[in-house]
FILO-844661 format. One line per 3 residues: number of its first residue (from 1); their letters; for each residue x, y, z of C-alpha. Coordinates in steps of 0.1 Angstrom, whole numbers, always signed. Each point is the difference from the previous one (the first is absolute). Layout:
N
NUM	A	X,Y,Z; ...
//
This chain:
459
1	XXX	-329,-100,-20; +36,-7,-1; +12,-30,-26
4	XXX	+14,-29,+16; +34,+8,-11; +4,+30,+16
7	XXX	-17,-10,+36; +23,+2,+28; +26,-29,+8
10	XXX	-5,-18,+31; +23,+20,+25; +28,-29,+3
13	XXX	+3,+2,-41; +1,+38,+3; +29,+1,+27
16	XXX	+20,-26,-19; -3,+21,-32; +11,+35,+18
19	XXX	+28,-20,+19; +12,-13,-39; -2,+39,-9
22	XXX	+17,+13,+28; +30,-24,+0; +0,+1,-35
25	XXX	+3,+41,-1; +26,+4,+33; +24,-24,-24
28	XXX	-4,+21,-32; +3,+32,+21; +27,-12,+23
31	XXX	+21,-2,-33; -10,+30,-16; +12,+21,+35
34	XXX	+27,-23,+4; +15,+16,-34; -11,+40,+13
37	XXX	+12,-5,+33; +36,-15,-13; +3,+25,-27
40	XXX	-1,+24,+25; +22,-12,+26; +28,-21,-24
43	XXX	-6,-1,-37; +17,+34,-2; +32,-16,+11
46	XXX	-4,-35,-17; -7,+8,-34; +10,+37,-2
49	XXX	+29,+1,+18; +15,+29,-22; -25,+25,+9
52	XXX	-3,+24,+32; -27,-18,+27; -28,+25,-10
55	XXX	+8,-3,-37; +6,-43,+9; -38,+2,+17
58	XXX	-16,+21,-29; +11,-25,-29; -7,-29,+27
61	XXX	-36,+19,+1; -1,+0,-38; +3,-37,-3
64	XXX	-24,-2,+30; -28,+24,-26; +7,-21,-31
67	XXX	-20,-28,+13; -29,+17,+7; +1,+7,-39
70	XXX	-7,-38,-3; -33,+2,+19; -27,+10,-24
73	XXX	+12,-23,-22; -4,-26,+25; -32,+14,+6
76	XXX	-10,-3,-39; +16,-34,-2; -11,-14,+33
79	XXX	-31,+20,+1; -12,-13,-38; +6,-43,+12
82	XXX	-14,+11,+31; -32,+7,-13; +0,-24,-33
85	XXX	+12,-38,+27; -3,+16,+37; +17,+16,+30
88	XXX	+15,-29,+17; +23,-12,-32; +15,+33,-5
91	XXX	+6,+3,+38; +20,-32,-2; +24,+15,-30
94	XXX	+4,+35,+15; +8,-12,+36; +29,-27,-19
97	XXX	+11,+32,-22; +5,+19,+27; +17,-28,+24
100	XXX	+28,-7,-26; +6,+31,-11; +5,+13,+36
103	XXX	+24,-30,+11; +18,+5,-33; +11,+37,+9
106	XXX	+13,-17,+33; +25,-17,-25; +8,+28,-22
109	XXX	+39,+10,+7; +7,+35,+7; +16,+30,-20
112	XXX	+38,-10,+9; -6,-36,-13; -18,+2,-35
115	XXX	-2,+40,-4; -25,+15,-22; -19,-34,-2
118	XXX	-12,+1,+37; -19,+27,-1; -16,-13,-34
121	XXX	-8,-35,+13; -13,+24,+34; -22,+18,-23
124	XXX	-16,-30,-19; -7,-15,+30; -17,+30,+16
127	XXX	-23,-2,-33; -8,-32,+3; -13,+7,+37
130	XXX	-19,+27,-13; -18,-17,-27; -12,-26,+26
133	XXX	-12,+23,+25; -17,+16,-28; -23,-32,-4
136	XXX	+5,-6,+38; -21,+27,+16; -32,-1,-19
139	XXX	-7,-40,+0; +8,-2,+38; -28,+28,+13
142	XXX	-24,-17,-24; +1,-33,+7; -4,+15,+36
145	XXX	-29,+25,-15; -22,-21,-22; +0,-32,+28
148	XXX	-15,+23,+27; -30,+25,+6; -7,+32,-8
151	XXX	-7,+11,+40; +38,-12,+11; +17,+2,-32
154	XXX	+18,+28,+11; +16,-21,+32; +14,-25,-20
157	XXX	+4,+9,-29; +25,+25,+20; +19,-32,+10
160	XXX	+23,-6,-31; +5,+41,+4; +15,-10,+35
163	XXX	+28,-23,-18; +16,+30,-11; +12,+15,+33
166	XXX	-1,-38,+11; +29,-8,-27; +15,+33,+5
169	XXX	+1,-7,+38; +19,-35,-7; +22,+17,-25
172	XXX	+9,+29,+20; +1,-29,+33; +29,-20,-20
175	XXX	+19,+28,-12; +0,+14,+36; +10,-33,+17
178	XXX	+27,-3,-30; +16,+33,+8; -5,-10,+37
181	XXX	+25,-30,-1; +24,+12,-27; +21,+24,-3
184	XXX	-5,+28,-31; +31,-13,-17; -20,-38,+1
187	XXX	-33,+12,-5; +14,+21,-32; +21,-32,-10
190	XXX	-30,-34,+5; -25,+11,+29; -22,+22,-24
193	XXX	-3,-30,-22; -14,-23,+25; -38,+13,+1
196	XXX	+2,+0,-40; +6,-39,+1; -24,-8,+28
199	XXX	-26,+9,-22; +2,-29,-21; -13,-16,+34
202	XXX	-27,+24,+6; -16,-6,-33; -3,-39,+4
205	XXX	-17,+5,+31; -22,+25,-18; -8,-21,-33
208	XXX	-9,-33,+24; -29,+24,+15; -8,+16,-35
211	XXX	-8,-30,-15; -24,-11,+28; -29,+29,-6
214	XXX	-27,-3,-31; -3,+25,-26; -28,+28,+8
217	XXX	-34,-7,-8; -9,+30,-13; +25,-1,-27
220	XXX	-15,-40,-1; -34,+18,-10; +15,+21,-22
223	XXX	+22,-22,-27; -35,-22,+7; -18,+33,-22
226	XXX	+31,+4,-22; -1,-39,-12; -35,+5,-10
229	XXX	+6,+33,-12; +28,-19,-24; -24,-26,-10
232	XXX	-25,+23,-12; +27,+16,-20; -4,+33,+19
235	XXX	+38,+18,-5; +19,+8,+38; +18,+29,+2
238	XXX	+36,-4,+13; +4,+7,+38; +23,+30,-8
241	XXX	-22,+13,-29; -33,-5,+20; +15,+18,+34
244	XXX	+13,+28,-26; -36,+6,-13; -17,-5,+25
247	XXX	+15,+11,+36; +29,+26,-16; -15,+25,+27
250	XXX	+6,-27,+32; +33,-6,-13; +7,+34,+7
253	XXX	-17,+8,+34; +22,-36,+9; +32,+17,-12
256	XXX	-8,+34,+21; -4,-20,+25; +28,-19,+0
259	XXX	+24,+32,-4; +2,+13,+41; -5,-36,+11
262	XXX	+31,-13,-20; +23,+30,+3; -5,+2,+37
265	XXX	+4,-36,+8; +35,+5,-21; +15,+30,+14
268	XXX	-12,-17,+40; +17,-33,-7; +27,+3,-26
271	XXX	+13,+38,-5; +1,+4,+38; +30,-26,+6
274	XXX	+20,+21,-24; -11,+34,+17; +8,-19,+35
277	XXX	+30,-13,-13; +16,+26,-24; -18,+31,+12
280	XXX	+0,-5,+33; +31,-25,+6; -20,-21,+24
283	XXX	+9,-38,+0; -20,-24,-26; -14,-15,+31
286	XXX	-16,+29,+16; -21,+6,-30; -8,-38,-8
289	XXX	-12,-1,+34; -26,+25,-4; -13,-12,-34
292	XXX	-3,-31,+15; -20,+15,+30; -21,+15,-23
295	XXX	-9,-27,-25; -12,-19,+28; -22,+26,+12
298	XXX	-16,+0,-34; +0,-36,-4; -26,+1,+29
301	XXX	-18,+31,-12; -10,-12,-36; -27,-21,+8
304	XXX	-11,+24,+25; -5,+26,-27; -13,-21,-26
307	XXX	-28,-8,+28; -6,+34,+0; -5,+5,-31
310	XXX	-28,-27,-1; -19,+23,+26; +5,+38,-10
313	XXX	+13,-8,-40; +29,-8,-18; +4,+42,-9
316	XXX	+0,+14,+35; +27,-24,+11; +21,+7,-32
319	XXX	-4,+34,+4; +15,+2,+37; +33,-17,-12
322	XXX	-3,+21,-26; +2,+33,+20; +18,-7,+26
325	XXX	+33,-10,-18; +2,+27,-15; -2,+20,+29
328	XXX	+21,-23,+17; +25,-2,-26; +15,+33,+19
331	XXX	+2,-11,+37; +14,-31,-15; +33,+12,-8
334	XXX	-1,+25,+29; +0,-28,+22; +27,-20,-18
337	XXX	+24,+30,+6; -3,-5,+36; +24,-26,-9
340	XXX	-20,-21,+30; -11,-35,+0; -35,+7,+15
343	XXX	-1,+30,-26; +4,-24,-27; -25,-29,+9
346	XXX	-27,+32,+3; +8,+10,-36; +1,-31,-18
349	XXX	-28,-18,+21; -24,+31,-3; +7,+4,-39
352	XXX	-8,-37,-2; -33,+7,+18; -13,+24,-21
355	XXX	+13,-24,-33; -18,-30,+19; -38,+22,-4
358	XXX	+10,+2,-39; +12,-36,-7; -22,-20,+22
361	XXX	-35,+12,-21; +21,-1,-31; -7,-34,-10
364	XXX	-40,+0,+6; +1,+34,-14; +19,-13,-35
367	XXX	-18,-34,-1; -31,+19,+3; +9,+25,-34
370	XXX	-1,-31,-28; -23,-29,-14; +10,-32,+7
373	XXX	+20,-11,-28; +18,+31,-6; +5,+5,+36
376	XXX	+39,-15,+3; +10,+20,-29; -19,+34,+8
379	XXX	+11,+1,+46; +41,-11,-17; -1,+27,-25
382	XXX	-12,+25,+23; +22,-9,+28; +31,-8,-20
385	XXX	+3,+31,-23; -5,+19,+30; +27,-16,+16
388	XXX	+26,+9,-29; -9,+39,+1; -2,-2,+39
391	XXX	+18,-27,+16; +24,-8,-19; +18,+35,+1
394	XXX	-10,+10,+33; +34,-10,+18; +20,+15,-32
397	XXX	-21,+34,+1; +4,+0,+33; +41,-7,+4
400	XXX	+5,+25,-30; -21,+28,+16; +24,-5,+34
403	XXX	+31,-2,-19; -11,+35,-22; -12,+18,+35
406	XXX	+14,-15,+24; -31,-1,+23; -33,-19,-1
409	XXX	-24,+31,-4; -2,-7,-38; -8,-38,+6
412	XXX	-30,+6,+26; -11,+26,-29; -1,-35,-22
415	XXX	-15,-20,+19; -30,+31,+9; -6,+1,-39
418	XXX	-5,-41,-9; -25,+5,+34; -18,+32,-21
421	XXX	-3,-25,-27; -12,-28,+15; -29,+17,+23
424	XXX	-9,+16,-38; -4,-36,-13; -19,-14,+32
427	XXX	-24,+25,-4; -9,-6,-33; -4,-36,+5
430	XXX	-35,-13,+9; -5,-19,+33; +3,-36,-1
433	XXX	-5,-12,+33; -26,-30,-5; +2,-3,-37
436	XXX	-13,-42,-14; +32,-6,-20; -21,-28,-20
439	XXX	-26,+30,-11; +29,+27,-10; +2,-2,-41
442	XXX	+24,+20,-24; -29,+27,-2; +3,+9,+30
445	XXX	+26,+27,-3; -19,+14,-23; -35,+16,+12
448	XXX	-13,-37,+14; +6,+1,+37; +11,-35,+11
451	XXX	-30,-15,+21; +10,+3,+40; -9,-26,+28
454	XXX	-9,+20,+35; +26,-14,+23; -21,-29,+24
457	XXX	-6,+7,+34; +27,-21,+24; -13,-31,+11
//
């Protein structure tokens, strides 16, 4: 029988909470894009005005990378408070870190004003944005996880996934209606500044629903064990050291995971404004346009696949997106050759379908991997150090390989290898699908199986 704490919320508490998630994520991803989708389209020319525009985009892309360095140390930090006080405080701090820090590289003056400090103050800022994100990912889909039940976990627990192409879609959205109304010479000068400061905005809106939601009740129960664990003088391992011990082999089939999924979503969404751009000398619009196309294709497809995942498995579904982008990862520059609009919108929305099966399950799947009060710190860390050996270089890789060949063949050979790894990783993960997140304990990665709940028959 389930414990009270982890019963299912009444549905009205359970939409409220995913609505506080989903806002909550679209405004930390909104400015994380905002920064990848500028670096490719202007940071070249503001802050590295000396270099050649490929060179200007590949140093822009460097800043872009260093953030992501930032992550698993959120994760650690974040991750390690998470578990000790609770998923809704650290939410709070990472969404403010990541609000000012975004509206404060809206103020930063460019190259010919300050020289060498801009980029410096750029760069700070970028790791500031990448520690929080490293503490935002993992608190979000669990508040979402541990408040509902195993047999829709998938659904929506998929619905903070769907903030990222739900921020990316209102970053990309701004920067296109920008570039709309301005000329270059204006957007390059103030326009590319504006979305920047109207995050400060965005992230009252998002703290007023934040604070609204309760903390989850499983992780309730669970500093409920560790009080009484402390009173009987019975020693607790810290998150990081118990998540270490205990669940190193999930960290890693999280990390596989996260290696196709990450570098994918990258080279779809950033890299291909500078191959439109610079490669292909189409108009910043044209290629905004179909990334913006795209993310709201996937926006609409998340929950769809994270439904699915509920019914055949988290590991089927993962496996599809897996697959098919890196199949797809060829046709996908063949079509943006074509140089055609339509062309375009097929590449980028189809990559994004194929990403959508591999990031819709991902948070069930990871929430699924750890015990309780190690679970923050163990789905960050094996997220966020993926996302420094696979996101973070992706668009770099990727603009290096064009400007050494000269074509995209090497880059769809890229993106086919992180999909090698991650189908390797997938498979050697057990299926979670159904999994009682209250009865999972650190032994559990070991050789004790985590006790399952057969999903209930619809009412």
């Amino acid at each position: 029988m389930a414990s009270a704490a982890s019963a299912p919320p009444t549905p009205g508490n359970l939409k409220r909470i995913v609505a506080a998630s989903l806002i909550g994520t679209t405004i930390e991803w909104y400015d994380y894009f905002l920064y990848g989708s500028a670096a490719a389209l202007v940071f070249g020319r503001v802050f590295f005005p000396e270099s050649d525009p490929l060179t200007g985009t590949l140093l822009s892309f460097l800043t872009y990378a260093i953030g992501f360095a930032a992550r698993p140390i959120g994760a650690v930090v974040f991750g390690h408070f998470g578990d000790r006080l609770g998923r809704k405080k650290l939410l709070v701090i990472s969404l403010l870190m990541m609000g000012l820090s975004t509206a404060l590289i809206g103020c930063v003056p460019g190259y010919d004003t300050i020289g060498v400090a801009a980029p410096l103050l750029l760069t700070t800022l970028r790791l500031v944005q990448g520690f929080a994100l490293g503490g935002e990912w993992g608190g979000a889909v669990l508040l979402v996880s541990e408040h509902g039940d195993a047999n829709k976990r998938g659904f929506w627990a998929s619905w903070p996934q769907a903030g990222a192409p739900a921020g990316n879609l209102v970053a990309v959205g701004v920067l296109s209606l920008m570039t709309t109304v301005l000329s270059d010479d204006a957007f390059d000068s103030w326009g590319w500044r504006v979305p920047f400061l109207l995050s400060a905005v965005l992230v009252m809106i998002g703290l007023w629903i934040r604070l609204s939601v309760d903390e989850s009740p499983l992780f309730k129960e669970a500093l409920a064990k560790a009080e009484r664990r402390k009173r009987e003088q019975r020693a607790e391992q810290l998150p990081f050291v118990a998540v270490i011990r205990h669940h190193w082999r999930d960290i890693l089939v999280a990390m596989g995971a996260r290696m196709a999924e990450n570098i994918s979503y990258y080279v779809i969404t950033a890299f291909v404004l500078t191959y439109c751009v610079e490669h292909l000398d189409l108009d910043k619009q044209t290629a905004l346009n179909a990334v913006l196309i795209g993310s709201a294709v996937q926006f609409c497809l998340i929950p769809l696949f994270g439904a699915l995942s509920d019914r055949v498995g988290r590991k089927p579904v993962y496996l599809v997106g897996a697959v098919g982008v890196g199949l797809w990862s060829w046709a996908f520059f063949a079509l943006l050759d074509t140089r055609s609009f339509p062309s375009l919108v097929l590449a980028v929305t189809v990559g994004l379908v194929f990403h959508s099966a591999m990031y819709a399950p991902q948070a069930a799947f990871f929430s699924e991997l750890f015990a309780t009060r190690m679970r923050y710190t163990g789905a960050s860390i094996g997220a966020q150090l993926s996302s420094v050996a696979a996101g973070a270089p992706a668009p770099l890789i990727a603009t290096a390989l064009l400007g050494s060949y000269g074509n995209s063949t090497p880059i769809s050979v890229y993106v086919g290898l992180s999909a090698v790894i991650t189908v390797l990783a997938v498979l050697a993960a057990r299926e979670t699908r159904g999994r009682d997140l209250s009865a999972i304990e650190p032994e559990d990665s070991a050789e004790h199986p985590a006790r399952t709940q057969e999903p209930a028959a619809s009412a």
